[in-house]
C-alpha positions in Angstrom: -21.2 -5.1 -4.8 -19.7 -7.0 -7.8 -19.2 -3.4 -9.3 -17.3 -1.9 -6.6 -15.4 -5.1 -6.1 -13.9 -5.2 -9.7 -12.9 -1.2 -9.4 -11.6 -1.6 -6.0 -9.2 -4.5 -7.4 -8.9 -2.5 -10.3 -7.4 0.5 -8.4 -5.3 -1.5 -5.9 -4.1 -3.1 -9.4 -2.8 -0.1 -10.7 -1.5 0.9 -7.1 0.9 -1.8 -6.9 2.2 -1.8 -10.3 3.3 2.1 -10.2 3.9 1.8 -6.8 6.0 -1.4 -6.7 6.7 -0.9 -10.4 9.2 2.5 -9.1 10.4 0.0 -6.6 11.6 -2.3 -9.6 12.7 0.8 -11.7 15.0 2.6 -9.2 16.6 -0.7 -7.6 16.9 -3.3 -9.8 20.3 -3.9 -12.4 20.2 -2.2 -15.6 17.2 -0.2 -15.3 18.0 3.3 -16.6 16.5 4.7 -13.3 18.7 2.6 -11.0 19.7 4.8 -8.2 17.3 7.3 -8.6 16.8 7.7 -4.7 13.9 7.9 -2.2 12.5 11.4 -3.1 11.9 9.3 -6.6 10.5 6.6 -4.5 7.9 8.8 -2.4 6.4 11.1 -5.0 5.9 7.7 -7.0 4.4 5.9 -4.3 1.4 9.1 -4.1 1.3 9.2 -7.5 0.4 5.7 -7.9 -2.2 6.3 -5.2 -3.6 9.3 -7.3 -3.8 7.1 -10.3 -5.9 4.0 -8.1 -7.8 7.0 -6.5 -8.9 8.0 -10.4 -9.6 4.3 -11.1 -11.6 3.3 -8.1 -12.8 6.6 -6.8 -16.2 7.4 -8.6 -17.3 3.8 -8.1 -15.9 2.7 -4.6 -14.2 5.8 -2.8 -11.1 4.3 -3.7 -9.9 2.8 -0.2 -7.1 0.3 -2.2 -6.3 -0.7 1.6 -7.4 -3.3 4.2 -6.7 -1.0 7.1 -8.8 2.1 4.9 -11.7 0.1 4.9 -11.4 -1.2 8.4 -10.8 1.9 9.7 -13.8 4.1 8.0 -16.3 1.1 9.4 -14.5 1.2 13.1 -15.3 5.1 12.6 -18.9 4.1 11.5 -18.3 5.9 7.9 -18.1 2.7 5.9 -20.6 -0.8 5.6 -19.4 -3.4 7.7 -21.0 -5.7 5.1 -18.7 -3.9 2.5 -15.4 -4.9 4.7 -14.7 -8.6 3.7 -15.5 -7.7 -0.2 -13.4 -4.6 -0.4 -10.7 -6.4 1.4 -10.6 -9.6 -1.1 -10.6 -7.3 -4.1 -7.5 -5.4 -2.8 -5.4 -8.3 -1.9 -6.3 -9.4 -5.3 -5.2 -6.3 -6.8 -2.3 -6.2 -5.0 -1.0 -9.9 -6.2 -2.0 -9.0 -9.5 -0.1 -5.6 -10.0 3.2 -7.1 -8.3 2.7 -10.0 -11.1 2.7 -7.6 -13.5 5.9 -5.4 -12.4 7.5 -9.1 -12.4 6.5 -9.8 -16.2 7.5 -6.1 -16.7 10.8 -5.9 -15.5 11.9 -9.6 -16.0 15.0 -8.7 -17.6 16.1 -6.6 -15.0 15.1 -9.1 -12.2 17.3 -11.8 -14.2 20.2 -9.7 -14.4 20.1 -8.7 -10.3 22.0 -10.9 -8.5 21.1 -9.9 -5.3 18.0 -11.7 -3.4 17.2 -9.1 -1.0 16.7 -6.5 -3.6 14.8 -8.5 -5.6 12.4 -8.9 -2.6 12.2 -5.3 -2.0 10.7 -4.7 -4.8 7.5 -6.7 -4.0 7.4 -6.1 -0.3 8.9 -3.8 2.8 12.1 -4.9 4.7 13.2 -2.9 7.5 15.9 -0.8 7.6 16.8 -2.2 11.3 15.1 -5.3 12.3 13.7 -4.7 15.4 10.1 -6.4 14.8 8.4 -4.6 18.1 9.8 -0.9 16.9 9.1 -1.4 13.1 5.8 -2.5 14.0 4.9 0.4 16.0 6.1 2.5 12.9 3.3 1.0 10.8 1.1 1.7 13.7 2.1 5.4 13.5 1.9 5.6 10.1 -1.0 4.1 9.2 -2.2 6.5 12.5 -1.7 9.0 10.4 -3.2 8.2 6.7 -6.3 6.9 8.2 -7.0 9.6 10.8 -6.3 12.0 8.0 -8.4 10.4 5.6 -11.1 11.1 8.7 -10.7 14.3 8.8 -10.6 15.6 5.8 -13.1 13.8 4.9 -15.0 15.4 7.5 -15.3 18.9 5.9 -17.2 17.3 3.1 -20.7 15.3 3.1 -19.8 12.3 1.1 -21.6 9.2 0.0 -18.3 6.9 -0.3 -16.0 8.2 2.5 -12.5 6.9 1.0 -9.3 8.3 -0.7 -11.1 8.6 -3.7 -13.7 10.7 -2.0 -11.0 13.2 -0.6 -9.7 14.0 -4.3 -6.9 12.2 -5.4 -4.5 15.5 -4.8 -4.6 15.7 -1.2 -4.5 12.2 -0.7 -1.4 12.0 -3.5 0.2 14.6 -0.9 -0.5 12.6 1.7 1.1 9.7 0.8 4.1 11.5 0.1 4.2 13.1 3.2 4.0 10.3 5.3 6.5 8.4 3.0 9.1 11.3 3.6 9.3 12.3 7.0 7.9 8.4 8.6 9.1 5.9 5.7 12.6 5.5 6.5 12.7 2.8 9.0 9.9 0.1 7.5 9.1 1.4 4.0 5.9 2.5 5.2 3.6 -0.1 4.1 1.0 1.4 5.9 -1.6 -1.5 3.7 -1.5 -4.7 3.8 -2.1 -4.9 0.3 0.6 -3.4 -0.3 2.7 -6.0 1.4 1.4 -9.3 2.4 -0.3 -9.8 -1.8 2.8 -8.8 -3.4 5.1 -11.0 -0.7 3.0 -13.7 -1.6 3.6 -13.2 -5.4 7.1 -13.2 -4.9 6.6 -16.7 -2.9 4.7 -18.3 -6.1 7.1 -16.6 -8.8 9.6 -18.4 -10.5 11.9 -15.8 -9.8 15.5 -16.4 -10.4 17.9 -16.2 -7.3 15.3 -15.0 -5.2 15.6 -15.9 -1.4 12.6 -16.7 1.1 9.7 -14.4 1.1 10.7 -13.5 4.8 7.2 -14.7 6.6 8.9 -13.8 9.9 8.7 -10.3 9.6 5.6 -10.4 7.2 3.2 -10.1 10.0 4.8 -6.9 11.1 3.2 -4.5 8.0 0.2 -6.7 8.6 -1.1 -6.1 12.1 0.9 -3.0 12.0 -1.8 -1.1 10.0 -4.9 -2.5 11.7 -3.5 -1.4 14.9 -3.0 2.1 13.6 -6.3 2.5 12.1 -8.2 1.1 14.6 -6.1 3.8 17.2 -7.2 6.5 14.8 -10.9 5.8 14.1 -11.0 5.2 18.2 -9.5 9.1 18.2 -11.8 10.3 15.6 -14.9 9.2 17.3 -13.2 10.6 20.6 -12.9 13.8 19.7 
């Protein structure tokens, strides 16, 4: 257990400093990729994935997500005795790589003035706040990466059902996809370790001119992907 708990931090590490790290690089001043736009954002978001699916894969599957692991035990392809481990270990990971893309782009975080940008960088804001409809995008979302986790995972007999299991190219494609045609309206957080570690870096950070962590909203890409991957294992057991 201690094994798979240090790769599955290690892979949601590496996660959320690529994937928050292209957050930093395409938003913040003074970065020379400022600007670079969502297609930017989405094809670096699945390749961080690819790169924690590499990391965690052989040892763990690689789920790098609380709703993952959740999900594969609700679909009875995962240890419920695994669940609270694997989860601690990615919300570790997750506060650890957004500390790092902090003490990597410090600079460019001190010479931002604007708070709410800074914040995107660590967590998801919505495009329109309207906490019932951005929550049932998560729901969807999530919906979608763990029920295709499912079945593709399926076609194969594997001892670690997981992302790492499905080979990190599909599941890098995956990621993208879902990032491109659902990510608009919440930033498709779709993992709580995604959001709620790296929301609570930024709380603890002496960042400078950064505003509240925005707590209200923060349970919205929290519940969000439980809901969807408890829908989805529910479906994948259905049918």
């Amino acid at each position: 257990m201690i094994e798979k708990m240090i790769f599955e931090f290690l892979g949601t590490m590496i996660l959320i400093l690529m994937g928050d790290g292209v957050c930093a690089n395409v938003s913040l001043e003074k970065s020379k990729a400022k600007g670079a736009g969502w297609v930017v954002v989405t094809f670096a978001w699945g390749l961080a994935v690819m790169c924690g699916v590499f990391v965690a894969g052989p040892t763990t599957g690689a789920h790098l997500n609380p709703a993952v692991s959740v999900g594969l035990a609700l679909a009875g392809s995962f240890d419920w005795n695994m669940v609270i481990p694997y989860i601690i270990a990615q919300m570790l990971g997750g506060f650890v790589g957004a500390v790092l893309v902090y003490l990597y782009f410090k600079d460019h975080y001190d010479a931002t003035p604007d708070a709410d940008t800074k914040l995107g960088t660590f967590c998801t804001i919505p495009a329109i706040r309207n906490k019932w409809r951005n929550l049932l995008s998560e729901v969807i979302g999530t919906f979608v990466l763990v029920y295709c986790i499912l079945a593709i995972g399926n076609v194969g007999n594997t001892p670690e059902l997981g992302m790492g299991s499905l080979g990190a190219f599909p599941v890098t494609f995956l990621i993208i996809a879902i990032g491109m045609s659902l990510g608009g309206t919440t930033g498709y957080a779709i993992n709580p370790a995604r959001d709620l570690a790296p929301r609570f870096a930024h709380f603890i950070l002496p960042i400078k001119g950064k505003r509240d962590s925005d707590w209200s909203y923060s349970w919205v890409p929290s519940v969000g992907p439980i809901i969807g991957c408890a829908i989805a294992a529910g479906l994948y057991l259905l049918v």
